[in-house]
Backbone as CSV, one residue per row, in Angstrom:
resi,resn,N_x,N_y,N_z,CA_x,CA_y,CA_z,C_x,C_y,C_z
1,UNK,-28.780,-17.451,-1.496,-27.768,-17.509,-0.455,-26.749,-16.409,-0.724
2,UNK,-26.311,-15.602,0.350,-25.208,-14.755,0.346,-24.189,-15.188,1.022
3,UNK,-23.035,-14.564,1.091,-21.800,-14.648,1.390,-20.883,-13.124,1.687
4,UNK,-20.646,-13.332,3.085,-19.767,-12.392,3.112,-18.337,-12.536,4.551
5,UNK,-17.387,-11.997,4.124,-15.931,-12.564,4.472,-16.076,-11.330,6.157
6,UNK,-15.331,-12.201,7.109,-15.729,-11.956,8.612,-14.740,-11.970,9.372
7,UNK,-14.118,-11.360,10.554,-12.967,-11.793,11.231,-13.825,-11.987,12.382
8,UNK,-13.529,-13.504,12.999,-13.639,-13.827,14.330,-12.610,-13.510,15.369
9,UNK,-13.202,-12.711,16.395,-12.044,-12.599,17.167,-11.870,-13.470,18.848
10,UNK,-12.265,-14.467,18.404,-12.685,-15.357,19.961,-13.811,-15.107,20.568
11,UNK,-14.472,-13.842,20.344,-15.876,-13.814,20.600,-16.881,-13.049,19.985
12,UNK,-16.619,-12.418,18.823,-17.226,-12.058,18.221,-16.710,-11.887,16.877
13,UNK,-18.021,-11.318,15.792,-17.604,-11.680,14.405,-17.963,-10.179,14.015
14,UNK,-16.808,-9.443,12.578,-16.665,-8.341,12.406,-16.566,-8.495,10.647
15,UNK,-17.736,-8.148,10.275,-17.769,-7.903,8.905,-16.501,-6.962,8.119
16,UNK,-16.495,-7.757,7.425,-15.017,-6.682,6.649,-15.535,-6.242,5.210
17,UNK,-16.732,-6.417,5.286,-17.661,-6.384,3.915,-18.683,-5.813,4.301
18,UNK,-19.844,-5.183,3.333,-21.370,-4.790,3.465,-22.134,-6.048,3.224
19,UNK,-23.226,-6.203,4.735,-23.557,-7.460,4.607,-24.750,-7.162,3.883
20,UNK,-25.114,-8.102,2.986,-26.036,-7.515,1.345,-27.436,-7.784,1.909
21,UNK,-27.665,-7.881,3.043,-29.384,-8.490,3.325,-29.525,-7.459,4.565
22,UNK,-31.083,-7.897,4.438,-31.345,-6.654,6.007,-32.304,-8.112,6.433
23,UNK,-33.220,-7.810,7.757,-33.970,-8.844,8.691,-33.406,-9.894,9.024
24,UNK,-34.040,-10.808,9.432,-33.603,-12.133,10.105,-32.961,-13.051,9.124
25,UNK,-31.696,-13.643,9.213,-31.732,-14.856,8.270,-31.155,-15.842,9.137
26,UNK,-31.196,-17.395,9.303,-30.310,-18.582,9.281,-29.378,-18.097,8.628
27,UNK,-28.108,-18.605,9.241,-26.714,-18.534,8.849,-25.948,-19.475,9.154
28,UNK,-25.429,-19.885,8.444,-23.923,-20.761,8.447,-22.680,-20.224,8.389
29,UNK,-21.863,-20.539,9.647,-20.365,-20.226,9.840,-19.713,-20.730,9.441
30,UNK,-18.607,-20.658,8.346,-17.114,-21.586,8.295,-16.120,-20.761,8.719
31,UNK,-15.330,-21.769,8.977,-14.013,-21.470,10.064,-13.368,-21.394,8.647
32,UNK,-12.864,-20.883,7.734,-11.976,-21.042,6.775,-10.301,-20.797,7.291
33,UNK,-9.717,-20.419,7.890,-8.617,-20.205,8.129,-7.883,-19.581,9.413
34,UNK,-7.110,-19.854,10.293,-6.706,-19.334,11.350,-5.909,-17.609,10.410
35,UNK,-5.736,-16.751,11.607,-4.891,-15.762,10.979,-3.489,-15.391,11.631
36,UNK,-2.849,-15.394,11.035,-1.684,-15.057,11.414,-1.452,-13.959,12.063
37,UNK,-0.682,-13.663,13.403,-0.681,-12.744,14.485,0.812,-12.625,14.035
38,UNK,0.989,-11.415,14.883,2.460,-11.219,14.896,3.394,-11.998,15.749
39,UNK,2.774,-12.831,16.473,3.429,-13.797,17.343,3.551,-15.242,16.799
40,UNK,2.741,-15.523,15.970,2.364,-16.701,15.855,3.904,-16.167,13.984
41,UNK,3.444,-15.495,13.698,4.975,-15.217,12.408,5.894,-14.993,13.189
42,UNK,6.367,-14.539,13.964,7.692,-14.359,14.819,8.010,-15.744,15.264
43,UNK,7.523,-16.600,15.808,7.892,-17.951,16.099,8.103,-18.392,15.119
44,UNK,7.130,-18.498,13.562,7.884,-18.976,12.499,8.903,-19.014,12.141
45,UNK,9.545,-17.780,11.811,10.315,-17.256,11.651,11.613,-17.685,12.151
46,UNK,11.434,-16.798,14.083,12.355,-17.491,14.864,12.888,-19.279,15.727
47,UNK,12.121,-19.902,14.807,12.094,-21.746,15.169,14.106,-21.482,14.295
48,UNK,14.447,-21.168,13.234,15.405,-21.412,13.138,16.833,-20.062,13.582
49,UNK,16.143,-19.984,14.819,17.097,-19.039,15.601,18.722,-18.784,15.522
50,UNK,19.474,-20.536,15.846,20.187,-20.744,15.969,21.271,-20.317,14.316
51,UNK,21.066,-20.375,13.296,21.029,-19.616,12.374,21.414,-18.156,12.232
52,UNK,20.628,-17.494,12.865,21.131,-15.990,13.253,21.781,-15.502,13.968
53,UNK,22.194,-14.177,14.209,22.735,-13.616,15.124,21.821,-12.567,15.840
54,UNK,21.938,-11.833,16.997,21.225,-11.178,17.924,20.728,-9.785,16.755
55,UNK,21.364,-9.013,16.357,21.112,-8.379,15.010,20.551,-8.529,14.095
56,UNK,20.773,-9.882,13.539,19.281,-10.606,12.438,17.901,-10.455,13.003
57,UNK,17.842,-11.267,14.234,16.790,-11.139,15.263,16.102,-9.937,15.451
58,UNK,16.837,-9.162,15.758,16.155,-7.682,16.073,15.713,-7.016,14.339
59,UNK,16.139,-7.338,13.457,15.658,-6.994,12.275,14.152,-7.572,11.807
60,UNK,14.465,-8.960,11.981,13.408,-9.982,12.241,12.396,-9.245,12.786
61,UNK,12.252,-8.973,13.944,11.478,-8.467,14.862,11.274,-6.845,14.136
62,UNK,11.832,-6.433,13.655,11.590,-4.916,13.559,10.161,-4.902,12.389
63,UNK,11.296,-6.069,11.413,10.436,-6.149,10.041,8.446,-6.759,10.305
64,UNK,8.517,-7.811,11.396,7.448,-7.980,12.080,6.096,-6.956,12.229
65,UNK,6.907,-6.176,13.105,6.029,-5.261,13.678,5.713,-4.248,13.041
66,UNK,6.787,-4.294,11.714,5.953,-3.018,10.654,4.926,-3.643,9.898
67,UNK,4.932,-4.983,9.195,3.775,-5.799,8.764,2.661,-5.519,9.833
68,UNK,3.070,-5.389,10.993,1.496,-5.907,11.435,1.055,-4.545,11.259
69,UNK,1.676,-3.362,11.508,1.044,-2.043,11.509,0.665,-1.560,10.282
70,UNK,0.897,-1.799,9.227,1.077,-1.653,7.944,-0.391,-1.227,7.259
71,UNK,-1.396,-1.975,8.021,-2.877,-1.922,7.376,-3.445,-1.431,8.561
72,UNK,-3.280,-1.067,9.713,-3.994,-0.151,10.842,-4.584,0.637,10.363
73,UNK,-5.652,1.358,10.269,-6.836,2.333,9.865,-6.848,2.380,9.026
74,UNK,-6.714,1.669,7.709,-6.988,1.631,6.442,-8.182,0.736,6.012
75,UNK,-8.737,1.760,4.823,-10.008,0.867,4.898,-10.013,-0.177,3.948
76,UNK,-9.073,-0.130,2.966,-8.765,-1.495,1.855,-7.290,-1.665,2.362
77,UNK,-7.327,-2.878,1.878,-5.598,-3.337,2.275,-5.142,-3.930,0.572
């Protein structure tokens, strides 16, 4: 049995690895973990809004959107 790590993206699956076999095999999927979007951390984040000021927020948000860009065309992270 092999193993190799995959991003599902709602409809299809994208090896992030060299898959170690060639021809036909049976396969088994696990769902191991949802991934965190930049939306889905920004709501984290911003649930305790009231806390900040409009300036925190926009930092919040700045700091966000450099995480998500951070690993764009790179081939190891």
């Amino acid at each position: 049995m092999q193993s190799i790590n995959a991003i599902f993206d709602g409809n299809h699956f994208k090896p992030i690895e060299p898959i170690p076999v060639e021809g036909q095999y049976e396969v088994v999927i696990t769902f191991t973990k949802p991934i965190d979007t930049k939306d889905t951390r920004r709501q984290r984040v911003l649930k305790h809004f009231g806390a900040w000021n409009d300036e925190d927020i926009k930092t919040i948000n700045e700091i966000v959107e450099e995480r998500t860009c951070f690993s764009i065309n790179r081939d190891k992270i």
